[in-house]
Phi, psi and omega in degrees: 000312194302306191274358169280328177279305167244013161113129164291125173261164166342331202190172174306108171237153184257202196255021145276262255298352175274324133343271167287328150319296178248087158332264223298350174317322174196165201263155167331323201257347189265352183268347167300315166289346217249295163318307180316281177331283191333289187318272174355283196304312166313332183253007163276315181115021170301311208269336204228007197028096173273133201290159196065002152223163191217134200274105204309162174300337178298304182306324159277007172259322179288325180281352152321301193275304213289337179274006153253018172247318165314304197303304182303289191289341173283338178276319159342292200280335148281011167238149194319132189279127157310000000 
């Protein structure tokens, strides 16, 4: 979806490199928030289950919803106005 928005890139990218490929993409400060949150879930073991931690459901539900709302809303903002 992500690359239906901002352009296929070269190589494997995640959702920073797509980020930083289109600034203008989000406002600064929610992309800022956006790293923080991801980084947390990466070093809890939300996002990649590290070995040796486990994330409670909560924490994994909230990094679930916060990655459906990202989701939402970049389809929200690219798609044909009603």
């Amino acid at each position: 979806m992500l690359h239906d928005i901002a352009g296929r890139p070269t190589k494997k990218a995640t959702l920073s490199d797509y980020l930083k490929m289109n600034p203008n993409l989000l406002h600064p400060a929610l992309k800022k928030a956006l790293d923080m949150i991801f980084g947390d879930a990466s070093s809890e073991g939300a996002r990649h289950g590290k070995e040796g931690t486990q994330p409670t459901p909560e924490e994994a539900r909230f990094t679930v919803t916060v990655c459906a709302a990202v989701c939402t809303l970049l389809t929200k903002m690219n798609s044909p106005k009603e």
